[in-house]
Short mmCIF file of the C-alpha atoms (twelve columns), coordinates in Angstrom:
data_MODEL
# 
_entry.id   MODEL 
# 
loop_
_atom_site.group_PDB 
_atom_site.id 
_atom_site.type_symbol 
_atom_site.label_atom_id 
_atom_site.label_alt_id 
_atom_site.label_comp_id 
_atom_site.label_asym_id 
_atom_site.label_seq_id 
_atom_site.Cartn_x 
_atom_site.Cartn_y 
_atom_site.Cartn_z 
_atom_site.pdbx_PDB_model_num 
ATOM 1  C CA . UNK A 1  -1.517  20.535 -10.100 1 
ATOM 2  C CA . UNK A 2  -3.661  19.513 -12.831 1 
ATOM 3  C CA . UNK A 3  -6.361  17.242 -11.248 1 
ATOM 4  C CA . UNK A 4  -7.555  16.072 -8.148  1 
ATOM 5  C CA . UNK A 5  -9.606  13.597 -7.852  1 
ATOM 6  C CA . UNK A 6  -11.173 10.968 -4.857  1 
ATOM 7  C CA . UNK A 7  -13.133 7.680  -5.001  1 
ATOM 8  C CA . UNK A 8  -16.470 7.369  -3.881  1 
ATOM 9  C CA . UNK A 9  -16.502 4.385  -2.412  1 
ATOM 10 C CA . UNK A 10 -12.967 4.029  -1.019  1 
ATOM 11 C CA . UNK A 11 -12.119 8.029  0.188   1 
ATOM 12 C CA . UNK A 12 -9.001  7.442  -1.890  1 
ATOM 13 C CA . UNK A 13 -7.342  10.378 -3.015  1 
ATOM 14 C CA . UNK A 14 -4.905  11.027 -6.003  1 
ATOM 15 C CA . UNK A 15 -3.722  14.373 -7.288  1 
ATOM 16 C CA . UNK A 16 -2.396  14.426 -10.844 1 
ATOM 17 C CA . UNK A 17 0.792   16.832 -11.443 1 
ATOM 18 C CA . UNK A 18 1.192   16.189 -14.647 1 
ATOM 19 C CA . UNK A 19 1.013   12.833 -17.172 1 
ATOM 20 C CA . UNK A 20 3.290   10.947 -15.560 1 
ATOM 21 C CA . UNK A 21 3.274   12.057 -11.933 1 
ATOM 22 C CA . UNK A 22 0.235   11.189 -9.139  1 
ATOM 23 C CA . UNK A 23 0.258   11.147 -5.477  1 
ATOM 24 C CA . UNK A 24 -1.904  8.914  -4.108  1 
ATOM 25 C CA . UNK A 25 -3.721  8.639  -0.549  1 
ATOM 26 C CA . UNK A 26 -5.286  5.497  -0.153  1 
ATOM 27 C CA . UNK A 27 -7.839  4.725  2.840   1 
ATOM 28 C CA . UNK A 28 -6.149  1.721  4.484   1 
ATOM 29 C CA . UNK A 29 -7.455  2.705  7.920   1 
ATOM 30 C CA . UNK A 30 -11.378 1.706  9.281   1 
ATOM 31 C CA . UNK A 31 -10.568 3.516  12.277  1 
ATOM 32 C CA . UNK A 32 -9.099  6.917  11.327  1 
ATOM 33 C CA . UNK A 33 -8.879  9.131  8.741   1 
ATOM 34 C CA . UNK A 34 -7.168  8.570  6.235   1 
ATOM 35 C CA . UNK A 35 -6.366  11.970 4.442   1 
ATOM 36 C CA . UNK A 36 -7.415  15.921 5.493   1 
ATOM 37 C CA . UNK A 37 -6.796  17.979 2.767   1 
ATOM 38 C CA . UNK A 38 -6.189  22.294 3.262   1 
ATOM 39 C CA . UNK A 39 -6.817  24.329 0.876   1 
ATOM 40 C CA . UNK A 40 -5.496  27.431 0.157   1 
ATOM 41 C CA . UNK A 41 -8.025  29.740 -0.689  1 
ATOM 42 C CA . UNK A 42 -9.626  28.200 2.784   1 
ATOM 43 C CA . UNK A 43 -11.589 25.363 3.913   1 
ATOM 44 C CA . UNK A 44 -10.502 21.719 4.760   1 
ATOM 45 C CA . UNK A 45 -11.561 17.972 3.305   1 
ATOM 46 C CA . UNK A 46 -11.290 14.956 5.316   1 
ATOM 47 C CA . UNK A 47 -11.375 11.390 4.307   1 
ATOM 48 C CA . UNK A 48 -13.658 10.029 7.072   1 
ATOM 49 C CA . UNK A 49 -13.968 6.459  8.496   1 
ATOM 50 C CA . UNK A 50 -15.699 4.063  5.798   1 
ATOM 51 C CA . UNK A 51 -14.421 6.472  2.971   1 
ATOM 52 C CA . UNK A 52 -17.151 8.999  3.319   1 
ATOM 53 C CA . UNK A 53 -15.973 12.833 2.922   1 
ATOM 54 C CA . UNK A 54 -16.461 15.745 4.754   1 
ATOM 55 C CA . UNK A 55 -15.739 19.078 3.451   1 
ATOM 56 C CA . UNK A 56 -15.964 22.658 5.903   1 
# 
């Protein structure tokens, strides 16, 4: 993984593997969640309601 990278005012995520390859999470949802993100070396992030982000 090269980048990874999220909006502030959307919550949208998009992780770049390379130049021409990105995987995108977009926030469609004003009710949910969108995206919860765990990472390896520990810890979570989670695309909250409204696009705000909370990371633990």
């Amino acid at each position: 993984m090269h980048r990874v990278s999220v909006r502030e005012d959307t919550g949208d995520l998009t992780l770049s593997f390379g130049d021409d390859l990105l995987l995108e999470a977009l926030n469609m949802s004003s009710g949910y969640e969108a995206w919860q993100l765990i990472r390896a070396e520990g810890g979570t992030s989670i695309c909250m309601v409204g696009g705000g982000l909370a990371i633990f």
